[in-house]
C-alpha positions in Angstrom: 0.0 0.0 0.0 1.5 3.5 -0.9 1.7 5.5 2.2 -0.4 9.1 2.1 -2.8 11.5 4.0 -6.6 9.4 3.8 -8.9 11.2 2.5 -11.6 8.9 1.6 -13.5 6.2 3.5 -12.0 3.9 1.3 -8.8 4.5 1.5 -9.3 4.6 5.2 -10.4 0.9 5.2 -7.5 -0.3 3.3 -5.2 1.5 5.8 -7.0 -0.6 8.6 -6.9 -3.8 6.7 -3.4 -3.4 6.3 -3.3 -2.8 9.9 -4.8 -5.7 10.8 -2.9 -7.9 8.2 0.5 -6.7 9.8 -0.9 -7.3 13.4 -1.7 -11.2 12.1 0.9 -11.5 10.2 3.0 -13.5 12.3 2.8 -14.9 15.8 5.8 -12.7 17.0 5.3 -8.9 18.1 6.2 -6.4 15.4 10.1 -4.7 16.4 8.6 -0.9 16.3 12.1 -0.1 14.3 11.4 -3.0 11.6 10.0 -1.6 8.7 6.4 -3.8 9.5 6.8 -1.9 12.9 7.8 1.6 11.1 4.7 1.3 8.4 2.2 0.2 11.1 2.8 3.1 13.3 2.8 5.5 10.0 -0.6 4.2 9.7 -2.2 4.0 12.8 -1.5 7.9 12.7 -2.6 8.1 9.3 -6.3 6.4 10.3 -6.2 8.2 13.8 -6.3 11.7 11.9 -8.7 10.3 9.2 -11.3 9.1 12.5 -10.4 12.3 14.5 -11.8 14.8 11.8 -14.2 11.8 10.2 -15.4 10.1 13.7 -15.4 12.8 16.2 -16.9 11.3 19.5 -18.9 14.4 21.6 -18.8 14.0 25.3 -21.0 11.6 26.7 -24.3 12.1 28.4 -23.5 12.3 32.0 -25.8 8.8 33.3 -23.9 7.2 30.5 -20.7 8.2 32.2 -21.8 7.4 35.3 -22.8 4.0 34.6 -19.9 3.4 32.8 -17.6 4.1 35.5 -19.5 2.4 37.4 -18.6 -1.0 35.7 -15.0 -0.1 35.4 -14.8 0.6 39.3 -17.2 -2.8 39.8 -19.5 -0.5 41.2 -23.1 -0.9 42.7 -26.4 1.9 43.0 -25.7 1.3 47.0 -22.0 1.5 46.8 -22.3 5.4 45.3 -25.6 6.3 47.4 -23.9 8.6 49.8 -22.8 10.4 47.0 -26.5 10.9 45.6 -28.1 10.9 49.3 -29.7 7.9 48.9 -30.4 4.8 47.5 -33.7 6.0 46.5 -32.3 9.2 44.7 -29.3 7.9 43.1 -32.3 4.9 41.3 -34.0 8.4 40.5 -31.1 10.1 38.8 -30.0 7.1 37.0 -32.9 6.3 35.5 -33.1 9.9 34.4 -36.1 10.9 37.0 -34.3 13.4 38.4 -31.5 16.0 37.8 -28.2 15.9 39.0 -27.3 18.5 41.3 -24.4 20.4 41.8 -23.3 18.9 44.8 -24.0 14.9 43.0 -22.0 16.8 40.0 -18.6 17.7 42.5 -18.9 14.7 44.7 -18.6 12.0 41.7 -15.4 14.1 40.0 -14.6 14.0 43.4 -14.8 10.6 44.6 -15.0 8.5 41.2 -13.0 10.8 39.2 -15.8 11.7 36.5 -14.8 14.5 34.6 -16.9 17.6 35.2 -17.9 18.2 31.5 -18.8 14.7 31.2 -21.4 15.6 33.9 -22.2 18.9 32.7 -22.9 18.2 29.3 -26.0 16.7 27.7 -28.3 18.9 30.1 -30.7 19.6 27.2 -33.5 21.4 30.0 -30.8 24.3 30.3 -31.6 26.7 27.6 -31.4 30.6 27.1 -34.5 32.5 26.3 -34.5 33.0 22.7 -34.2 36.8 23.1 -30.9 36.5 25.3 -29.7 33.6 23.2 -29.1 36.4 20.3 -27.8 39.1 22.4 -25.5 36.6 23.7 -24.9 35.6 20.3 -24.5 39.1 19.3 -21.4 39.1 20.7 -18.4 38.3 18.6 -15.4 36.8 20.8 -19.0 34.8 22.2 -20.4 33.7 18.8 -16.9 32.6 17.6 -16.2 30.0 20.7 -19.6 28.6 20.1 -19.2 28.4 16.6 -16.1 26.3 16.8 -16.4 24.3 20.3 -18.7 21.5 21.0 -21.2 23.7 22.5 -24.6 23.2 21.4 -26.7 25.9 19.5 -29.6 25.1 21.0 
């Protein structure tokens, strides 16, 4: 396979079925310095730039990133309940019956090490009115974050 930037999906696919042909190749490890080891690190950065601006992941929705740390720490609803006040109220906040609070939102960074904008984010019930959305909007330095973060217009 000649070695470029990918541009299309389909030369993204052959980059990751050569990939995987080098990986299986042989049943020793790859020398990084070997010329198999030197082409499959050319491509992995290759498809990891193609996926970055083709397969951009947004932040998840904060229960999701709950739960899932959750299963990485083996975690139960009544081992994080004092974090929630309650078994009751962390059954409501999972299940998506109730907000999370500021004080849920610190005390799982806190004690489970949940990034804050994975618990921000995804709070779709906080909007501006439409009238202070524009003259928030109106603003350039404003409008130009929002235009090119992950912030969403609604």
């Amino acid at each position: 396979m000649k070695t470029k930037i990918l541009k299309t999906e389909r030369e993204y696919n052959t980059a990751c079925e050569r990939i995987y042909s080098l990986i299986h190749s042989s049943e020793n490890p790859i020398e990084p310095n070997s010329p198999e080891g030197e082409e499959m690190e050319l491509l992995s950065l290759l498809v990891e730039k193609y996926e970055q601006e083709h397969y951009q992941l947004g932040i998840p929705n904060p229960i999701e990133a709950i739960k899932f740390r959750m299963e990485q720490m083996n975690l139960k609803q009544t081992d994080i309940a004092p974090l929630f006040g309650g078994k009751t109220r962390v059954s409501e906040v999972l299940n998506g019956k109730r907000p999370l609070t500021l004080k849920m939102i610190t005390l799982l960074n806190r004690y489970l090490g949940i990034p804050l904008e994975s618990l921000i984010s995804g709070n779709k019930d906080i909007k501006l009115e439409p009238a202070k959305r524009e003259r928030i909007l109106g603003i350039a330095s404003i409008r130009d974050y929002v235009k090119g973060s992950h912030v969403a217009m609604i």
